[in-house]
C-alpha positions as CSV (number, residue, x, y, z in Angstrom):
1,X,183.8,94.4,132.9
2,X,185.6,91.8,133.4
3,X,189.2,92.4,132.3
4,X,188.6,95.8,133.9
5,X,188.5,93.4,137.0
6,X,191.6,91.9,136.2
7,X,193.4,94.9,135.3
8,X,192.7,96.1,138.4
9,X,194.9,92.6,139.6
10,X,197.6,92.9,137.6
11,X,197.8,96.5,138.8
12,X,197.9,95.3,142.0
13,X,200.6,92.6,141.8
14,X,203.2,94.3,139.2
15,X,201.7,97.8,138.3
16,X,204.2,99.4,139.6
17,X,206.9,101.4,137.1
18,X,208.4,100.3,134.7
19,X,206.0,97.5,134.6
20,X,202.4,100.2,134.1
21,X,202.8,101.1,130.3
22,X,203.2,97.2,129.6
23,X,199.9,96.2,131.7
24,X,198.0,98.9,130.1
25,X,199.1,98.2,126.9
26,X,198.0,94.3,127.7
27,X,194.7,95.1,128.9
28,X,193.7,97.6,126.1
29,X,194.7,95.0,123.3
30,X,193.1,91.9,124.8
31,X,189.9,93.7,125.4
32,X,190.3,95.4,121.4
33,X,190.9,91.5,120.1
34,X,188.1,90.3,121.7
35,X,185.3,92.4,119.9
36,X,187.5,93.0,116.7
37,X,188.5,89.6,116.0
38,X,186.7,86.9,119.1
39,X,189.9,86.5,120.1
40,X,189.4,85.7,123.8
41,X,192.9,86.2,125.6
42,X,193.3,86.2,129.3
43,X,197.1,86.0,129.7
44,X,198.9,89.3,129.1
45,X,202.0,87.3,128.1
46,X,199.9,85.8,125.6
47,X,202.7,86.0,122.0
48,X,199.8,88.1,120.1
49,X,199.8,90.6,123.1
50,X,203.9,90.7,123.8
51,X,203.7,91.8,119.3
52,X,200.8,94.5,119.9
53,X,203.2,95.7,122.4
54,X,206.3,95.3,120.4
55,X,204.8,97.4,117.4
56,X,203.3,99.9,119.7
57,X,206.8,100.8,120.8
58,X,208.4,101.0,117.4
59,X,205.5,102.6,116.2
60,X,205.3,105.5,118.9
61,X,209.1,106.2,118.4
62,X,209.4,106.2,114.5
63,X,205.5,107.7,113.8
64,X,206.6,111.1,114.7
65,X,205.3,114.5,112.8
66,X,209.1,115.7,111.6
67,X,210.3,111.9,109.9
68,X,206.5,112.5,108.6
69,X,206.8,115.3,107.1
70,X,209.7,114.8,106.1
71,X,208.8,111.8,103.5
72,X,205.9,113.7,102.8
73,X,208.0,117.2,101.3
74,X,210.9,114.9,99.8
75,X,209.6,111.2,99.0
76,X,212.7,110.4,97.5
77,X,213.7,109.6,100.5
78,X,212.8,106.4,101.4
79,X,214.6,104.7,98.4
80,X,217.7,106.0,100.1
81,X,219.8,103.5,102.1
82,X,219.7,103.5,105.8
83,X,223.0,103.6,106.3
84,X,222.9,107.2,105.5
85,X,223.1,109.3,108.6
86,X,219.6,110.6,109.6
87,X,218.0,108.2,107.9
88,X,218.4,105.0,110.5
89,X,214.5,105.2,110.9
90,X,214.2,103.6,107.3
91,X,214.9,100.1,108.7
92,X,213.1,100.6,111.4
93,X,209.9,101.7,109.5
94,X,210.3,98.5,107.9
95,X,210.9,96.4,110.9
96,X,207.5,98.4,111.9
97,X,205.9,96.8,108.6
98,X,206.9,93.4,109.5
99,X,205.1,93.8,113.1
100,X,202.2,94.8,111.6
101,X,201.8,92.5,109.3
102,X,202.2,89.6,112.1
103,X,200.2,91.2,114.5
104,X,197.7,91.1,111.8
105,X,198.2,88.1,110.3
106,X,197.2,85.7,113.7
107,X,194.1,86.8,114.7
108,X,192.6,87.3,111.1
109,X,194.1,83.4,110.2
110,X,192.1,82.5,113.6
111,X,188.6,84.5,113.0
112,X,188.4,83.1,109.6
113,X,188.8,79.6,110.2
114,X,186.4,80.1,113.3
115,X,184.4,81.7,110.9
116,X,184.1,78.8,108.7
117,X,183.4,76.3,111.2
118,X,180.6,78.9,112.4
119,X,181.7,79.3,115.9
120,X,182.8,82.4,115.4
121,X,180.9,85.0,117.8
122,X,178.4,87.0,116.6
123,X,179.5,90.0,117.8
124,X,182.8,89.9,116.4
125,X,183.6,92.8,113.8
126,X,185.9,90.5,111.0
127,X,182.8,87.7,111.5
128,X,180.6,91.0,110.4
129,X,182.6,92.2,107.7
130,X,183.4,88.7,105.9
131,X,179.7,88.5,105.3
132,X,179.3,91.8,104.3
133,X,182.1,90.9,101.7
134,X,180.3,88.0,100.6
135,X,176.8,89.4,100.5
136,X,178.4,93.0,98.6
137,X,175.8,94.7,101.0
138,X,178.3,98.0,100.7
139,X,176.6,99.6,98.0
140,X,177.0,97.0,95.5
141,X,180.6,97.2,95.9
142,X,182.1,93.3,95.7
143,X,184.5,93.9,99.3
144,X,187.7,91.2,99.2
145,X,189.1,90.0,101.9
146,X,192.0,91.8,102.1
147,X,189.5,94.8,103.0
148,X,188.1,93.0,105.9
149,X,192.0,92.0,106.7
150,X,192.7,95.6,106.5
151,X,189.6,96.7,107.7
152,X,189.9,95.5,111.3
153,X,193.7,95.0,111.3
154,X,193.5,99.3,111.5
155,X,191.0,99.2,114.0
156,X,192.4,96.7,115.9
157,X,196.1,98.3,116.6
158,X,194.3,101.7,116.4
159,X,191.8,101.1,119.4
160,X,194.7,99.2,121.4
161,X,197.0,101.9,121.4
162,X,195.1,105.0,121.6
163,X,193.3,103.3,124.9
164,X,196.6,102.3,126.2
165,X,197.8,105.5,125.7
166,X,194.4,107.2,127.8
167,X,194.3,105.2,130.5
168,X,197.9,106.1,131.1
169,X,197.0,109.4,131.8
170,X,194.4,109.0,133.2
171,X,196.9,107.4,136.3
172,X,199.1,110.3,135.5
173,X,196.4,112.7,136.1
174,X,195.0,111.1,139.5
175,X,198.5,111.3,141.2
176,X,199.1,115.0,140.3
177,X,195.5,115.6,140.9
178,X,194.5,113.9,144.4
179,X,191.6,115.9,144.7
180,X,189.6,115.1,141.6
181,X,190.8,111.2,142.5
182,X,189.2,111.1,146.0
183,X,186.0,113.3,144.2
184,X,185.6,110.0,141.8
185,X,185.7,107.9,144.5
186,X,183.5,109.8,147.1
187,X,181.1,109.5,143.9
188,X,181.2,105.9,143.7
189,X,181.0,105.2,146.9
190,X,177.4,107.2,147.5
191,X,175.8,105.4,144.6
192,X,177.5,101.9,144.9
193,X,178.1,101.6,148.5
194,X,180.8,99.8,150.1
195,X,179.6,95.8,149.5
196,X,179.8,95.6,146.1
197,X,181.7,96.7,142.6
198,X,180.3,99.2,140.3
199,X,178.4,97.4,136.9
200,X,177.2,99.4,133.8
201,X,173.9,99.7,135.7
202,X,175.5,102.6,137.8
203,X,176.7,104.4,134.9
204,X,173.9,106.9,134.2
205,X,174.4,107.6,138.5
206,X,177.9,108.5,137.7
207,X,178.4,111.4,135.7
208,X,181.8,112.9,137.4
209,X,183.2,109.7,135.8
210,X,182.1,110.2,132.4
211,X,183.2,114.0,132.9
212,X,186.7,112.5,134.0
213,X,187.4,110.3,130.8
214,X,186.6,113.6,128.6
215,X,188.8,115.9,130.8
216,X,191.8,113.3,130.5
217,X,191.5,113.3,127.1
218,X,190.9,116.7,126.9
219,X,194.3,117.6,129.0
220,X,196.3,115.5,126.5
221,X,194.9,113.9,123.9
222,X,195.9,110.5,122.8
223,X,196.7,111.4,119.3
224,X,197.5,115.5,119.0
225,X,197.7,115.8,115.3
226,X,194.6,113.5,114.9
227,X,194.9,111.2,111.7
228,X,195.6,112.5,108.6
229,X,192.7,113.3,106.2
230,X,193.0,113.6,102.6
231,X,190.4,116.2,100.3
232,X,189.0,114.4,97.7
233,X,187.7,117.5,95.7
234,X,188.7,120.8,95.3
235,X,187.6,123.4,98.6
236,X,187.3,126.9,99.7
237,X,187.6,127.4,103.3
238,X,187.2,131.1,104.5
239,X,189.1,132.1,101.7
240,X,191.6,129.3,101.7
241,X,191.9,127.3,98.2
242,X,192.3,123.5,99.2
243,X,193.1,121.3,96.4
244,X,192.2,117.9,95.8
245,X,194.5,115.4,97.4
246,X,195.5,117.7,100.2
247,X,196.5,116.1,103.5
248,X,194.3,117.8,106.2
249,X,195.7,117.3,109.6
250,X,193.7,119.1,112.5
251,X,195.2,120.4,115.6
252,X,193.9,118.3,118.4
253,X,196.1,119.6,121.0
254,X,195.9,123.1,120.1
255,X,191.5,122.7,120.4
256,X,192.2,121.1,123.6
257,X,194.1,124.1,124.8
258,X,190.8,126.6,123.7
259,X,189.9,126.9,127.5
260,X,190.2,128.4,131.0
261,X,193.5,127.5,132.2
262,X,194.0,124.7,129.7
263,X,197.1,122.4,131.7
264,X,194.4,122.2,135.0
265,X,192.7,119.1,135.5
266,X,189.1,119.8,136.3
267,X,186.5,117.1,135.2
268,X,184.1,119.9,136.5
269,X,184.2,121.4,133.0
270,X,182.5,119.2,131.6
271,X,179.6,119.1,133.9
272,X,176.3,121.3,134.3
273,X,175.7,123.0,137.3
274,X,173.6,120.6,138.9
275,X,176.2,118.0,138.7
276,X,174.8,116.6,135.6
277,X,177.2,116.0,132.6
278,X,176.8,118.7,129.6
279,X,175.4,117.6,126.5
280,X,178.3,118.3,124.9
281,X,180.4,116.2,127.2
282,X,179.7,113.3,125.6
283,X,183.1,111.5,124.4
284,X,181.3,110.2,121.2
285,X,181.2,114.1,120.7
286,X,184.7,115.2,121.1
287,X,187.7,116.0,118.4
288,X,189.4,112.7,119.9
289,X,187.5,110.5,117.6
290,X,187.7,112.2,114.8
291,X,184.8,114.6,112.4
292,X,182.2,113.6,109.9
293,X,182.1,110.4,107.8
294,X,185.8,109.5,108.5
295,X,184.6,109.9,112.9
296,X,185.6,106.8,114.5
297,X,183.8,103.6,114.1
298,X,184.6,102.4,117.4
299,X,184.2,105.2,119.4
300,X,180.7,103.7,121.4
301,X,183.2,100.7,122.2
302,X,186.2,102.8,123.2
303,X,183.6,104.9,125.7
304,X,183.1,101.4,127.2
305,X,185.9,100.2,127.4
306,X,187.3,103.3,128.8
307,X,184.5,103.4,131.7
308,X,184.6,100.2,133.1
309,X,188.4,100.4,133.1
310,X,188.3,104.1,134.9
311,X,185.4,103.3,136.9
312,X,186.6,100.1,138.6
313,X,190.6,101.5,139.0
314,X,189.0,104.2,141.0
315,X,186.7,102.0,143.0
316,X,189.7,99.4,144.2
317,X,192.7,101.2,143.8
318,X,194.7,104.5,144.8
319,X,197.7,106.3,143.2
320,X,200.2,108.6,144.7
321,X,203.8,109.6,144.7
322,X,206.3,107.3,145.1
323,X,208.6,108.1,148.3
324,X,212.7,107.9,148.6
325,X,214.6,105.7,151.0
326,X,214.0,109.0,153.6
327,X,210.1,108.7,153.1
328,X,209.9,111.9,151.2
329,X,207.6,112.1,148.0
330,X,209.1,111.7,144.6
331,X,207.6,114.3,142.4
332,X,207.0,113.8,138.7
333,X,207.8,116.0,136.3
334,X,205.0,115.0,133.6
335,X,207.1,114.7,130.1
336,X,204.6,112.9,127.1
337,X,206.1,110.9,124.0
338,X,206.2,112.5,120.5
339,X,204.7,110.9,117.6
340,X,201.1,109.8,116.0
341,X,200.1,108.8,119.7
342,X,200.9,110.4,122.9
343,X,201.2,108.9,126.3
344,X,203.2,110.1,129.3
345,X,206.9,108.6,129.9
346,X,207.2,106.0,132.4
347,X,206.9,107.7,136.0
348,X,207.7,106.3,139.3
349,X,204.3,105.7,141.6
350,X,203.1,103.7,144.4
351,X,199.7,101.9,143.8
352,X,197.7,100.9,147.2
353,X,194.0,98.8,147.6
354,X,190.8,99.8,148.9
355,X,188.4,98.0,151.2
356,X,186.4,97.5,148.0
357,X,189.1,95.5,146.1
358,X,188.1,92.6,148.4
359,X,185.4,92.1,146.6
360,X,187.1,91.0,143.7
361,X,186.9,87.6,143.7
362,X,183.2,86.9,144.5
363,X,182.7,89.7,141.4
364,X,184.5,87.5,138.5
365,X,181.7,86.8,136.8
366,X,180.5,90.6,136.1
């Protein structure tokens, strides 16, 4: 909870465009290396957070569906030179290589040394996996270290980006939709009250906040195309012949869209009459994560993360429309990025405090 509390700072002092998608980008990978790796970083300028946000950006303009597909029908050509007219995103894809490979690199050197000195937390994921791999606890399977390196590298950019990319939205969402932002808050403010900030211990008294994370996922989902699955047997499906080795890639925009007026932001979908959320509501339900075995590991985490980030936003802070030099509102036309993730382009807003907000530094410690 609390680097949701400082995310709400930093929000405060510099949140305004084109200064947002970096903040959120800092907060979602801080927060990720913490459980993934025990990697405690306060300081969004910290060198591991400015590469998490360095790959993210290559990443979101080269990962796109066409150059995908594209490698995909005609392999060949990647061994072509970059030079070649097109075919610039070559180099890049490389450069985007390199990134990862730092990115992963630091904190996986740091966990394992902390590992061996056994201060490593207990918590942390890599600390978990390592003695799994030295314990061959996976079904007998003798795990190297290059799968735990792998292992929560993936998770680790993964998580950051796709959170990044929600709570982005989300912001999105509350300026073109004042009314569901002033619902959250009304909410909030009849369970918690006006002296102090929201904990976990309020969540189950705050449904129209869980119903709000689903419903800006649901409106655009961090990664549309989902991640690419591949069949590792033959398959029938409803007369369909789907051969071994096929790449499976579901439509997670298009199932987002399989509603009543699909582009409306109601969180009020997702709840029961009786102002109770729906018992299929539940994030660690939805498409987002992913189906079956391959679902997201992290998805309990993300749902945390998520809430105490959404929940303490809305309790300190309000978003609107920037306004011109004549006082008149700028409107915003929302326009979302192409590739494996999705998040809106940057957007100009203005970003105000509540009463509540305060309280912020007698709740450090939450």
């Amino acid at each position: 909870m609390s680097k949701a509390i400082s995310l709400v700072q930093n929000l405060l002092q510099d949140g305004a465009a084109p200064n947002l998608g970096t903040i959120l980008q800092a907060f979602a990978a801080t927060t990720v290396l913490s459980l993934t790796y025990g990697y405690n970083i306060e300081s969004q300028d910290h060198p591991v957070v400015k590469l998490v946000q360095k790959l993210n950006d290559v990443f979101a303009k080269e990962g796109t569906a066409e150059k995908a597909a594209l490698l995909e029908t005609f392999p060949f050509v990647k061994n072509l030179p970059s030079w070649i007219p097109g075919l610039g995103f070559l180099e890049r894809a490389e450069t985007c290589r390199q990134l990862a490979k730092e990115v992963w690199d630091q904190p996986f050197e740091y966990t394992k040394g902390e590992v061996a000195a056994g201060t490593a937390p207990q918590s942390v994921e890599l600390e978990t996996a390592m003695k799994a791999a030295a314990a061959s606890v996976y079904g007998g399977r003798n795990f190297m270290p290059s799968y735990c390196y792998t292992l929560t590298g993936h998770n680790y950019t993964a998580g950051a980006e796709t959170s990044s990319s929600v709570l982005h939205t989300f912001i999105l969402a509350m300026i073109l939709f004042p009314e569901v932002q002033e619902k959250a808050r009304a909410q909030i403010d009849s369970v918690v009250g006006k002296d102090r900030l929201p904990t976990f211990d309020d969540r189950d008294s705050l449904p129209y906040i869980e119903a709000l994370i689903c419903e800006t996922m649901r409106w655009h989902p961090p990664v549309p195309l989902g991640f690419p699955h591949a069949t590792t047997t033959d398959d029938v499906y409803q007369g369909f012949r789907i051969p071994k080795g096929a790449i499976i890639i579901f439509n997670e925009w298009a199932m987002s869209r399989d509603c009543v007026d699909p582009d409306h932001f109601d969180p009020g979908r997702h709840l029961l009459p009786s102002g109770e959320l729906s018992p299929n509501a539940r994030m660690s339900g939805s498409s987002s994560f992913g189906f079956g075995r391959r679902v997201c590991p992290g998805r309990f985490f993300s749902e945390g993360v998520l809430w105490a980030a959404f929940v303490q936003i809305l309790a300190m802070l309000r978003f609107s429309k920037a306004t011109d030099a004549n006082g008149r509102p700028i409107e915003i036309n929302p326009v979302f990025t192409n590739g494996v993730t999705s998040h809106p382009a940057p957007f100009q807003l203005s970003i105000t405090s509540t009463a509540r907000a305060q309280l912020i530094d007698r709740c450090q410690g939450l």
